[in-house]
N, C-alpha and C positions, 0 to 999 in steps of 0.2 A: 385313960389318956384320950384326949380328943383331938383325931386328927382330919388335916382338908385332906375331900376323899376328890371334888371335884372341882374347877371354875368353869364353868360352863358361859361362856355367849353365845346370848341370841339374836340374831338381824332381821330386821323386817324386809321380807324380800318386797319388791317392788314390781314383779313377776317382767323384769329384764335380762334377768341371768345374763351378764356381764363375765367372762372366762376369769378364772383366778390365774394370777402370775404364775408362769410355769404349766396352766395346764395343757396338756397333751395336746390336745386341736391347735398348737401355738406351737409346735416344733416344725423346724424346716424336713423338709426331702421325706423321704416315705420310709415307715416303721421294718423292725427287723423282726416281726414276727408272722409266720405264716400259721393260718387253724387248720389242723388237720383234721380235726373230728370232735363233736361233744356226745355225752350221753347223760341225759338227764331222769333217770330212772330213779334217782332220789334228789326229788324236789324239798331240801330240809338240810338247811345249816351245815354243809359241808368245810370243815373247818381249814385241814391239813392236809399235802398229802406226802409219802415217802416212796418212792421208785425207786424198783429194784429190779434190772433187767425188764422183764414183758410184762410183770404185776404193778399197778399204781397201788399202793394200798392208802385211803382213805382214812382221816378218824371225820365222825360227824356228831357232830353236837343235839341230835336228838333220835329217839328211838335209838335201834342197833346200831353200837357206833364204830365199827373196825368192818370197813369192807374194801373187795378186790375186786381190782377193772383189771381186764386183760387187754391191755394196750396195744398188743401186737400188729394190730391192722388197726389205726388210730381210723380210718373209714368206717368201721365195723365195731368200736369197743363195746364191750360185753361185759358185763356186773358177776360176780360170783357170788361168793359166799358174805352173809352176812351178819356176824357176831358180836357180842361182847357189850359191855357200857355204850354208852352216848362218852365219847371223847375228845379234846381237844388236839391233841398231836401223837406221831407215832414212829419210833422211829424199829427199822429195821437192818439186821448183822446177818448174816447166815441165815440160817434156817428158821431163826428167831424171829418174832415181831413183838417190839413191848407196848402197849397202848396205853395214855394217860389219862386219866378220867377223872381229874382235878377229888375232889371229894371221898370217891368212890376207889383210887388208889390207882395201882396200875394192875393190868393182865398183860400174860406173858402166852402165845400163840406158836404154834407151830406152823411153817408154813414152806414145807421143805415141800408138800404134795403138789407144787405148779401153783401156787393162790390159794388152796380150800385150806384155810385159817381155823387149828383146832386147838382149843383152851385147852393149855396143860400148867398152868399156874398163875397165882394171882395174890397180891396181898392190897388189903384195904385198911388203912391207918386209923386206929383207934378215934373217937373223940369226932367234934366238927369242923373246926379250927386248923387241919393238914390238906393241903391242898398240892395235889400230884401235877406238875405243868408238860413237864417234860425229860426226857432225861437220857443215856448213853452209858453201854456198857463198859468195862474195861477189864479185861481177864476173870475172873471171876467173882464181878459187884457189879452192881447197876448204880449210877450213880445218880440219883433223880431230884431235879429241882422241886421244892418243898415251899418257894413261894417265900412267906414271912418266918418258915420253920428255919431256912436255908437248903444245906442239899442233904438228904437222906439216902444211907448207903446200905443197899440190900444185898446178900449172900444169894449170888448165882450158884454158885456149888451145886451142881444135882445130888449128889450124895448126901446132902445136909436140905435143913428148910429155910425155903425162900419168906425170909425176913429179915427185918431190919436187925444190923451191926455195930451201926453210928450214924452220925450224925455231924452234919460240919456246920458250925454254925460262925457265919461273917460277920464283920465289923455289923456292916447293914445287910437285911435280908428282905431283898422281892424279887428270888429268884425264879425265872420263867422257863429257860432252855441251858444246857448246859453241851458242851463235846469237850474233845479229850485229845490232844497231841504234845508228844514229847514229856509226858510226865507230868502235865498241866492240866488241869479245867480251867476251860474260859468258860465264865458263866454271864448270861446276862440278865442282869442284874435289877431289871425294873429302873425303876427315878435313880437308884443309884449308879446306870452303867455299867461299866466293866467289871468284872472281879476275877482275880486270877489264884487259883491254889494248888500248889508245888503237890505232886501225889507221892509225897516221902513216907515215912513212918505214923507221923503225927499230920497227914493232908491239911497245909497251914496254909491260911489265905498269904499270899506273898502280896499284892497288888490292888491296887482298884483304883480304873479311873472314871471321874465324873466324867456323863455327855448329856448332851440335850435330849429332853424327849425322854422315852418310855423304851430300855430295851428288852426287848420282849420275843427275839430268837438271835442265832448266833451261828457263822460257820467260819471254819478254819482253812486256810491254803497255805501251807507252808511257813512262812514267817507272819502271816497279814491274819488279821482276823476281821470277818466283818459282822455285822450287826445292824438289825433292826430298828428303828427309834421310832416309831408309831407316825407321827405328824411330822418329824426331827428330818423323816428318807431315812436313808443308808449310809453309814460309818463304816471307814477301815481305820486299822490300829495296827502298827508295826510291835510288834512281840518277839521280835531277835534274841530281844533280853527280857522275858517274862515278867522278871520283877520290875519294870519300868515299860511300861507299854506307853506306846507315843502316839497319838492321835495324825491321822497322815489326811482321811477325807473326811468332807457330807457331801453327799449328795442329796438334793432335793426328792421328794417321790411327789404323785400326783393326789395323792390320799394316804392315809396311815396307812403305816408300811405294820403287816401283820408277819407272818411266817416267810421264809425262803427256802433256797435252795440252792447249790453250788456245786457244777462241774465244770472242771480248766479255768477257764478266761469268762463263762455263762453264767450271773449269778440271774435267779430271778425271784419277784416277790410279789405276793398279793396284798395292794394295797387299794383296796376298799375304794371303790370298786375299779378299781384297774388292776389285771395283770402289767406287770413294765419290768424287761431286759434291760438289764446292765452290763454294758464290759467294763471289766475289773482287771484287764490286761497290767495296766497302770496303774497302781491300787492309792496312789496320789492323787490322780487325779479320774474320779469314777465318771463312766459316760451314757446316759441312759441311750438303748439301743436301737429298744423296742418298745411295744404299749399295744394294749388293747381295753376298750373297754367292755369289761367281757357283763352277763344278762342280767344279774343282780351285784352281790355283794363278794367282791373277789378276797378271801380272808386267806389264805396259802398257796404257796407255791411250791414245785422242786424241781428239779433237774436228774435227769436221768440217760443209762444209755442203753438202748433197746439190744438183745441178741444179731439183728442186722447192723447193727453199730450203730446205728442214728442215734444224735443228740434230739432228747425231747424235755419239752417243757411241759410239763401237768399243772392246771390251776382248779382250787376248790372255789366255790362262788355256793350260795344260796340258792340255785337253781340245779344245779349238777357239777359238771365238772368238762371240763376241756385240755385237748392237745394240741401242744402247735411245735411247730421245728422253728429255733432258733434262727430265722432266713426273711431275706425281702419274698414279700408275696407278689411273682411277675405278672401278675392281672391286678384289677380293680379291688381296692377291698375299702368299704365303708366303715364311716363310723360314724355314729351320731351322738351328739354333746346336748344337751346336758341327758341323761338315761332316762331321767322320770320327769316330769311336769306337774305342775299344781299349780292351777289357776286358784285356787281358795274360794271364797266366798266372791262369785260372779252376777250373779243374780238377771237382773235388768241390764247391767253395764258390758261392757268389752274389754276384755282384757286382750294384751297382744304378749306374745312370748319369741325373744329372736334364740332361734335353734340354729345351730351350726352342724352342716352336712362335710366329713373330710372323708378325702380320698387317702387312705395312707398306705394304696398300693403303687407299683411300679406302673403297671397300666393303666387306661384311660378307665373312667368310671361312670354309668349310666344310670342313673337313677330317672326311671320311666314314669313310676308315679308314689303321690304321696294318699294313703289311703286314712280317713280321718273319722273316727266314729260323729252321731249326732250330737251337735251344739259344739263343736272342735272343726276350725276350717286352716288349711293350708296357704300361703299366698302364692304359690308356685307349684305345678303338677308335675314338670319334667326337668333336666338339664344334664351336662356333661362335666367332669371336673377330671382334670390333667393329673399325675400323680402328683402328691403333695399339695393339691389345690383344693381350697374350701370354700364355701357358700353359707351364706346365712338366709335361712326359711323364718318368715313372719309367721306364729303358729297362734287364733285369736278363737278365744271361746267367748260362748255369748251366751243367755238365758237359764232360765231358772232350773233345770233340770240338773240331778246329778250323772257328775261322769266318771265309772271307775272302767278303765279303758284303756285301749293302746291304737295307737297310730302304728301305724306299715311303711315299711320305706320299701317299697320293689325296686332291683336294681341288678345289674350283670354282676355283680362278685359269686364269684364262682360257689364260696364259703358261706355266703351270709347272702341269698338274694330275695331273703325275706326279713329286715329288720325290723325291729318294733321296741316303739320308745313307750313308755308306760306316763298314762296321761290320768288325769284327775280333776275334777270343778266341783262345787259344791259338798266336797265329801269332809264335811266336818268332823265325821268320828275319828277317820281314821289318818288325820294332815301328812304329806311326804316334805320330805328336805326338799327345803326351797318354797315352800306356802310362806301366804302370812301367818304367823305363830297365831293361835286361837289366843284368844283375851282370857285375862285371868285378875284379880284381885288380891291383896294379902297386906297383912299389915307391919310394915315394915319399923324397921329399929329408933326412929323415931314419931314412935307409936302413932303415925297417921296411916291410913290407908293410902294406897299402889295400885290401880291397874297400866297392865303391863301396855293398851295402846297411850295415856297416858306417854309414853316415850317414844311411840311410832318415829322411828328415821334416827334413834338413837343406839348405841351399843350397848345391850342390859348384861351386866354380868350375875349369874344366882350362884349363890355358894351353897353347897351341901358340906354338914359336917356328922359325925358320927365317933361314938363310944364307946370301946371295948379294952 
């Protein structure tokens, strides 16, 4: 059976970076999230994370993928132990941690010693074709999203062995993340949305509603469930009555919305590359809070609440991993739009790039200077911006040399008074979002040849399909 895996558009950027609708440097008054601390001691694909009191536990998608940060002085966080697969998400009950390692199955950890994380079981699923995403216990079964298998039901039982029992298989199956309240899983569901199955005798799907987008995690608050949708933002769903689940919001996000996280009224989620707060007080009508745009690529979030009682946000990103408290940051705190640059192919010519400098703290905000590697020039070396108030920097690269590089923003934020925006010219091998696409040729369905500048200033769409 051949099915569409992707549609893919490409634009030729025209190196003006022009803000897309809704993004961040476009909301009024100043953000709701203050950074209390990063640690970047693993620079690699930090996917998820689950907090649990004073431990963030991490999955990371390469090398050892189950590790602990001891968050308890978010000035100070500290990496512990580091175990197990390369993982995509993880969740934690007690003393338990189960980690999901898509291919490779899940492990199941002990983690009752303060964080030091030790393998005391694991099953890894026959074949290549089962793909472990995510999943949540419920008295004695794990119940783990299975992807295209649906959700596969493991026997916690210590006394017995940790293997599969069953198997729930849905109408449709691209199950990602799965939780459990009142005798239900909500699961979600991939392109298909929602699904809901009654945990009776025979765990029968009861429900499923279609949504936009890709849902691809999923947390429950009482009657409301909300959900993920990749490109789609964040959905809630009224679940009073399980078997009829009502669609109540979307909310926009600024980038695919990846993993979250949810405590009280706080949800938050990493959407590529922005962490972004939501209050969910009102679950009709969701209100984004907060935003940051954190050093790479922001793919999870959670919420948690520390031994001192603080509410904290944890976000994984490609570079490490960051805390912040759910609150206005009462100083200056920058941000700079767009994160990376690619001038493309510059050669002899000038290219001009408009970068937008925001202040999305409570206080006034100084940025002293802009520090610019060779053949990268600034139009502006200093200025001031109000809370809430933003500027646009002319950023123009000139000559034949390559630039794989960052710019510096020095400035009073207490948190951040060394930015740096990731810059690039002539670096053909390796293009970032937002280049001109490299030229390509192919022969297209009516059998003439295509190169892709051929279209320059057009919308190319390229379909991949695939067999199995």
């Amino acid at each position: 059976m051949t099915r569409l895996l992707a549609a893919l558009a490409a634009f030729f950027a025209i190196l003006s970076f022009a803000l897309p609708d809704g993004a961040a440097l476009a909301q009024d008054g100043v953000d709701g999230l203050r950074l209390l601390g990063r640690n970047e001691d693993e620079f690699a694909h930090q996917m998820d994370f689950h907090v649990a009191g004073d431990v963030a536990y991490a999955s990371v998608g390469l090398g050892l993928g189950f590790h602990a940060y001891d968050i308890s002085d978010p000035d100070n966080i500290t990496r512990g132990s580091t175990v197990g697969h390369a993982a995509w998400r993880s969740h934690v009950e007690g003393n338990l941690a189960y980690s999901f390692a898509h291919d490779l199955g899940v492990q199941v950890f002990d983690v009752s010693g303060g964080g030091a994380a030790i393998l005391v079981d694991s099953y890894n699923p026959p074949g290549v074709d089962t793909s472990y995403e995510g999943g949540v216990p419920v008295g004695d079964r794990l119940y783990v999203a299975a992807h295209q298998k649906g959700i596969d039901i493991l026997n916690l039982n210590p006394a017995e062995t940790f293997a599969p029992i069953g198997r729930i298989v849905l109408e449709d199956n691209a199950c990602w993340n799965v939780v459990e309240s009142g005798g239900y899983l909500y699961v979600a569901n991939g392109r298909f949305g929602l699904s809901v199955v009654h945990l009776s005798g025979s765990d029968t799907e009861v429900a499923a509603l279609d949504l936009p987008g890709l849902a691809n995690d999923v947390e429950v608050s009482g009657d409301v469930v909300f959900l993920s949708l990749a490109a789609e933002g964040i959905a809630s769903v009224d679940v009073s009555d399980p078997v009829n689940p009502v669609l109540l919001d979307i909310a926009p996000t600024l980038g695919n919305a990846f993993s979250m996280g949810l405590v009280g009224d706080v949800l938050a989620v990493g959407s590529y590359p922005y962490l972004e707060r939501f209050d969910v007080s009102d679950p009709v009508k969701i209100q984004r809070s907060g935003w940051d745009a954190t050093l790479v690529y922001a793919m999870g979030a959670d919420v948690g609440v520390t031994s001192s009682g603080d509410t904290v946000i944890v976000v994984a990103d490609w570079r490490g991993m960051g805390v912040y408290a759910p609150e206005h940051d009462p100083e200056g705190d920058i941000e700079v739009w767009p994160a990376r640059l690619d001038f493309g192919a510059v050669n002899a010519a000038t290219r001009d790039s408009a970068v937008i400098v925001r202040n999305n703290g409570a206080g006034s905000l100084t940025v002293s200077s802009i520090n610019t590697p060779a053949g990268i020039t600034a139009s502006t070396g200093g200025f001031t911006l109000g809370p809430g108030e933003s500027r646009s920097v002319v950023v123009s690269a000139t000559g034949p040399d390559m630039v794989r590089s960052t710019i510096e923003y020095v400035s009073n934020d207490p948190d951040e008074p060394s930015t740096i925006q990731f810059v690039y010219k002539n670096n053909t091998t390796f293009p970032q979002m937002g280049s001109v696409a490299p030229d390509f040729t192919l022969l297209g369905t009516d059998m003439q040849m295509h190169s892709l500048s051929d279209f320059r200033g057009k919308v190319v769409y390229l379909e991949f399909g695939a067999s199995w």
